[in-house]
C-alpha positions in Angstrom: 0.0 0.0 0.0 1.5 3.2 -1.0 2.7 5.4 2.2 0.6 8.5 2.5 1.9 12.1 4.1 0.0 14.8 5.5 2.5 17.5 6.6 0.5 19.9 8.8 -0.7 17.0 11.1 0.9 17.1 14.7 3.7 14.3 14.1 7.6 14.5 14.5 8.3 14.7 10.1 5.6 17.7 10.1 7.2 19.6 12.8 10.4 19.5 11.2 9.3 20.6 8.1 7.4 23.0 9.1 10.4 24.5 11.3 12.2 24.5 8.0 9.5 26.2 5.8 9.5 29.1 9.1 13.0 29.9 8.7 11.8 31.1 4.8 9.5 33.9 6.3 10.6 36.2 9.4 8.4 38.7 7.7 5.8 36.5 9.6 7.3 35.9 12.4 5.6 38.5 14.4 1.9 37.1 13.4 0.1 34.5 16.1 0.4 31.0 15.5 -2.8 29.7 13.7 -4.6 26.3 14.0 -3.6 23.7 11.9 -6.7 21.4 11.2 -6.2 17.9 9.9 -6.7 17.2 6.8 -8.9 15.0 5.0 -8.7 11.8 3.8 -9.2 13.7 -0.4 -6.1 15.9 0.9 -3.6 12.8 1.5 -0.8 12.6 -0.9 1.5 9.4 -2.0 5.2 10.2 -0.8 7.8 11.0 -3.9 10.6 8.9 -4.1 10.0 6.8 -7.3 13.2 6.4 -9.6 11.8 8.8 -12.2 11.0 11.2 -9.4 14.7 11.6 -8.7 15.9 12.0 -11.9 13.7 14.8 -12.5 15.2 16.3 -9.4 18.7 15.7 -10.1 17.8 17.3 -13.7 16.6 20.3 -12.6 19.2 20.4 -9.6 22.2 19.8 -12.6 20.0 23.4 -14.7 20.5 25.3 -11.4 16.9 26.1 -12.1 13.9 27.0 -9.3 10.6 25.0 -9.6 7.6 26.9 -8.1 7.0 22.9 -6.8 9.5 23.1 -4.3 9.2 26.4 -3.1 5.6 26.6 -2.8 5.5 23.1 -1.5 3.1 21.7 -3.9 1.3 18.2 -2.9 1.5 17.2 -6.8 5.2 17.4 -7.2 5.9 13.4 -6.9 2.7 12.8 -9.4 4.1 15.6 -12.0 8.2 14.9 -11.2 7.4 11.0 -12.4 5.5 12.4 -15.1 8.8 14.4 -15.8 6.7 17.2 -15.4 7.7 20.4 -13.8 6.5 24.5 -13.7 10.0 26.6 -13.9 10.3 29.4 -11.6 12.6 32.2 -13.3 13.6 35.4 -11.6 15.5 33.6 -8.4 13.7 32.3 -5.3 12.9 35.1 -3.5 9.6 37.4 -3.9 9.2 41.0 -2.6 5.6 40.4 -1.7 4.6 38.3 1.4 0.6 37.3 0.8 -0.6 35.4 3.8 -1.0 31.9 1.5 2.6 32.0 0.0 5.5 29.4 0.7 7.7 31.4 -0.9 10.4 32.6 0.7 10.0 36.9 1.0 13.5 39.4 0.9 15.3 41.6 -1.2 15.7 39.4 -4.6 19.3 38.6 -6.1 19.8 40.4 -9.9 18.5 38.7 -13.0 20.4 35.8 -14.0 21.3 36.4 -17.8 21.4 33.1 -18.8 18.2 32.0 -17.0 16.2 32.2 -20.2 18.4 30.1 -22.4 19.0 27.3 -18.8 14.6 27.1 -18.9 14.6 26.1 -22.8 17.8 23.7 -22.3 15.5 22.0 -19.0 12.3 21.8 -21.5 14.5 19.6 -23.9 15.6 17.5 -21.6 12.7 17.2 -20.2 11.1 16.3 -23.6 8.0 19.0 -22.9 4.9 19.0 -25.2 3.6 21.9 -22.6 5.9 24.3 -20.4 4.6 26.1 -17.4 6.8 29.0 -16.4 5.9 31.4 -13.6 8.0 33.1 -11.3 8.1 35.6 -8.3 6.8 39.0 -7.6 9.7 41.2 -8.9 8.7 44.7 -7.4 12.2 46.1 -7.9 12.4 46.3 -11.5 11.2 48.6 -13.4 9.5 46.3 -15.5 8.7 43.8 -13.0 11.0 40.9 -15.0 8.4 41.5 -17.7 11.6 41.4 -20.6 13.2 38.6 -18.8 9.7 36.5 -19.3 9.6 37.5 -22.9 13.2 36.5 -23.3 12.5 33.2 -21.6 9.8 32.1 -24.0 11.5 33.0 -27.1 14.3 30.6 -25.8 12.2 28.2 -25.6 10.2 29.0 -29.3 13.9 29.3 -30.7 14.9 25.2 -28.8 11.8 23.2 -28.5 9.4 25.2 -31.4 6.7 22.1 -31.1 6.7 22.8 -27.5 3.3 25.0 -26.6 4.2 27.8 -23.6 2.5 28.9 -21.1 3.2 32.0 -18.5 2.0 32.3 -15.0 2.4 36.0 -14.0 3.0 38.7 -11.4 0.4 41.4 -11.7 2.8 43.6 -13.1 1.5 46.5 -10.6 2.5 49.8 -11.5 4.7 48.6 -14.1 3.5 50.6 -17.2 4.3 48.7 -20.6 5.3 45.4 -18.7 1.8 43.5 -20.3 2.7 44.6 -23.7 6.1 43.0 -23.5 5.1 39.8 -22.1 2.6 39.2 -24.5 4.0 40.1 -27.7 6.5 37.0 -27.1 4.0 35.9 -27.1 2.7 32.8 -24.9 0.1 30.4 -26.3 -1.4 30.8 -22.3 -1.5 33.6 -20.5 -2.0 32.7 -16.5 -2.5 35.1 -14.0 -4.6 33.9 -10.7 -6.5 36.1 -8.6 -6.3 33.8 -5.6 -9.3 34.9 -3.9 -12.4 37.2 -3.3 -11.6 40.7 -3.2 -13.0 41.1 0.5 -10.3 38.4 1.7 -7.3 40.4 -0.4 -6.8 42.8 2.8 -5.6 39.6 4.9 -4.6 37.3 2.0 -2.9 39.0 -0.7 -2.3 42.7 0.8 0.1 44.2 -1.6 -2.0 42.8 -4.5 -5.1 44.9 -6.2 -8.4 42.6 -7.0 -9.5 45.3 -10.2 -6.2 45.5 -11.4 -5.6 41.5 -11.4 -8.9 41.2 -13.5 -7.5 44.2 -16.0 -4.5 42.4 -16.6 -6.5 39.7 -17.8 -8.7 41.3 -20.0 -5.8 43.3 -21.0 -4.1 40.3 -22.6 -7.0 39.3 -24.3 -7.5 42.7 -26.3 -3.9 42.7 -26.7 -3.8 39.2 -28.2 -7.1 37.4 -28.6 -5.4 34.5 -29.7 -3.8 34.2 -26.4 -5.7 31.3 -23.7 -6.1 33.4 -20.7 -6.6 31.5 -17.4 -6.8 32.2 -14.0 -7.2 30.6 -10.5 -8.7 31.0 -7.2 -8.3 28.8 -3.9 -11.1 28.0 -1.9 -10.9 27.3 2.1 -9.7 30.7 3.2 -13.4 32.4 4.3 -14.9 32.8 1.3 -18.7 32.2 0.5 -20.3 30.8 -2.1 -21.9 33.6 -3.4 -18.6 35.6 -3.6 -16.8 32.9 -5.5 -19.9 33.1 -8.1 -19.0 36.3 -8.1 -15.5 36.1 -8.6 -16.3 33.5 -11.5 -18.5 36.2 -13.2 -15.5 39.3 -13.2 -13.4 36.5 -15.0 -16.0 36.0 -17.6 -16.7 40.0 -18.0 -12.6 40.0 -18.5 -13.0 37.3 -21.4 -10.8 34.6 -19.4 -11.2 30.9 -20.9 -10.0 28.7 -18.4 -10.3 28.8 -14.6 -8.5 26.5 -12.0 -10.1 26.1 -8.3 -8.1 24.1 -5.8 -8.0 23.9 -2.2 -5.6 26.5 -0.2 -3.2 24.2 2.0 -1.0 26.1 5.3 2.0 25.7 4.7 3.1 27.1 8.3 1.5 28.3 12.0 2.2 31.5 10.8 0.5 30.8 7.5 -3.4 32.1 6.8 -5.4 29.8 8.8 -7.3 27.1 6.4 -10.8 28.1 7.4 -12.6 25.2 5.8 -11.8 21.8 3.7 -14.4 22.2 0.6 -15.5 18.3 0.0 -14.9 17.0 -3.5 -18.8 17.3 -3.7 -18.7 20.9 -3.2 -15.7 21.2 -6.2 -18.1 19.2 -8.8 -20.4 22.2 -8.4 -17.9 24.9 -8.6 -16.5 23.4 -12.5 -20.2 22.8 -13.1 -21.4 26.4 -12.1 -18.4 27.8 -14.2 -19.1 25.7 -17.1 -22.3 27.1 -16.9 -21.3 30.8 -16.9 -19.6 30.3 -20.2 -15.8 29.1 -19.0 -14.0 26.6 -22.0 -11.9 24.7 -19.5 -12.4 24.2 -16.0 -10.3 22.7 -13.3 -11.9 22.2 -9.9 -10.8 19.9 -7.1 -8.9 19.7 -3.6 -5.7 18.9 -5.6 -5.8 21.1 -8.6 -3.1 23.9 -8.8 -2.1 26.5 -11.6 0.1 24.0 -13.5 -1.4 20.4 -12.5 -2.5 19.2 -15.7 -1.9 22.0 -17.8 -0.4 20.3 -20.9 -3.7 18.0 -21.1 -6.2 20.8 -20.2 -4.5 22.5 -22.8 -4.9 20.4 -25.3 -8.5 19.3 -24.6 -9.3 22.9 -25.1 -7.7 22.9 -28.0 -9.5 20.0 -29.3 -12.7 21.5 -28.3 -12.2 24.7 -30.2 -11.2 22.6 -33.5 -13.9 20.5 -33.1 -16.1 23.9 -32.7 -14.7 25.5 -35.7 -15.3 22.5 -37.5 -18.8 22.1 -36.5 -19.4 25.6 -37.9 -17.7 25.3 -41.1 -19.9 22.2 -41.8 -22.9 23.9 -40.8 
């Protein structure tokens, strides 16, 4: 029987790793230590350690490259590592934000590696990737945000793997006139940009972020590029109500976003935002069918889902499903 780990439970293993996650964030180290509930059986995650597992690991650890599975701490990252699946993280390891929800580690970033963007393209051939996810952290202290280095990343990658369909996983580029336009010229096939949560938990949950100006990014890429996929995620679990979700679902539509992710929001630490409620699997089959129903092409809802679970497939069912559309009109 496969051996199953649930890190926030009160054992000796979760202790120490969340000790070691703590040590990432002294930013927080001044906020009350918040319960840490148990999680559900539909949380539980096989341990990694399979052989393909590791040399996924000792791949990336040879590119020198950051995978937002490690530092955020992702529950999928033995299913996608055996997959030889990965989401790069460019821009180094460290964000100048600190949102309540984040593993990432928070400080004064390093400068922009130059060679980053040509390291991510040589990792995707290795890797042999029909799909790429690359994201990164919140680069407040540059003028553009890292918006050039993105645009230099995927063109690496269009110039190694040109079969290889990209997709991008953004800051929100906050007062960083100009930065939008550069990223999506590239351009991306996807363009990602999550809105985490409701706008009345973004006080508490995503402070230095702006709910309006997320969902004008969005829309922004779409009348830049409507070519482009735009997508965009929330997690559930943090205090939100039904009714506001709906809500949040509807803004995406009125911005013209395609495909929405909804997962549930995991605490990484004490000192993490609390998880205020595990939404049942039932309670996730409603969500995707309620945004089916306002008009969303793809949808990704469950306890597990994530940004970048999956992304290559959902991809390329939506794909399939436009082709399939286009040809149902032409024969009409």
């Amino acid at each position: 029987m496969p051996v199953q780990i649930d890190l926030l439970n009160d054992d000796p293993r979760r202790r120490a790793t969340e000790n070691a996650r703590a040590e990432r964030h002294p930013e927080k180290a001044h906020r009350p230590d918040q319960p840490v509930a148990r999680k559900p059986a539909w949380i539980r995650v096989r341990a990694p350690g399979s052989a393909l597992w590791r040399e996924t690991g000792e791949l990336l650890k040879t590119s020198g490259l950051a995978t937002v599975c490690q530092e955020a701490a992702c529950p999928n990252i033995g299913e996608c590592w055996e997959k030889k699946h990965a989401t790069f993280m460019i821009m180094g390891e460290v964000c100048t934000r600190a949102c309540a929800f984040c593993n990432v580690a928070t400080g004064l970033p390093a400068p922009l590696d130059p060679t980053e963007p040509e390291r991510v393209a040589e990792a995707t051939s290795a890797l042999g990737l029909r799909h790429v996810v690359v994201t990164s952290v919140d680069r407040d202290d540059l003028p553009d945000g890292g918006a050039a280095h993105f645009a230099r990343t995927v063109e690496a990658i269009r110039r190694r793997c040109p079969s290889t369909t990209i997709e991008i996983l953004t800051p929100d580029f906050l007062r960083k006139d100009g930065a939008l336009e550069t990223v999506v010229s590239a351009p991306p096939d996807v363009f990602n940009h999550n809105l985490e949560t409701v706008p009345g938990l973004y006080p508490t949950v995503r402070p230095g972020a702006r709910y309006f100006h997320s969902l004008r990014l969005l829309q922004r890429a779409k009348e830049l590029n409507p070519d482009i996929v735009t997508k965009s995620g929330l997690m559930v679990g943090l205090g939100e109500k039904r009714n506001e979700v709906s809500q949040a679902m509807d803004d995406l539509r009125s911005a013209e976003v395609d495909f929405l992710t909804i997962g549930q929001y995991l605490q990484p630490t004490r000192k993490h935002h609390q998880v205020v409620e595990f939404v049942t699997p039932e309670a996730f089959k409603a969500y995707e069918a309620l945004a089916y129903a306002k008009g969303f092409e793809m949808v990704a809802a469950s306890p597990l889902t994530r940004s970048s679970h999956h992304a290559g497939s959902d991809f390329e069912r939506l794909r399939r499903k436009r082709m399939d559309s286009k040809s149902s009109l032409t024969q009409a």
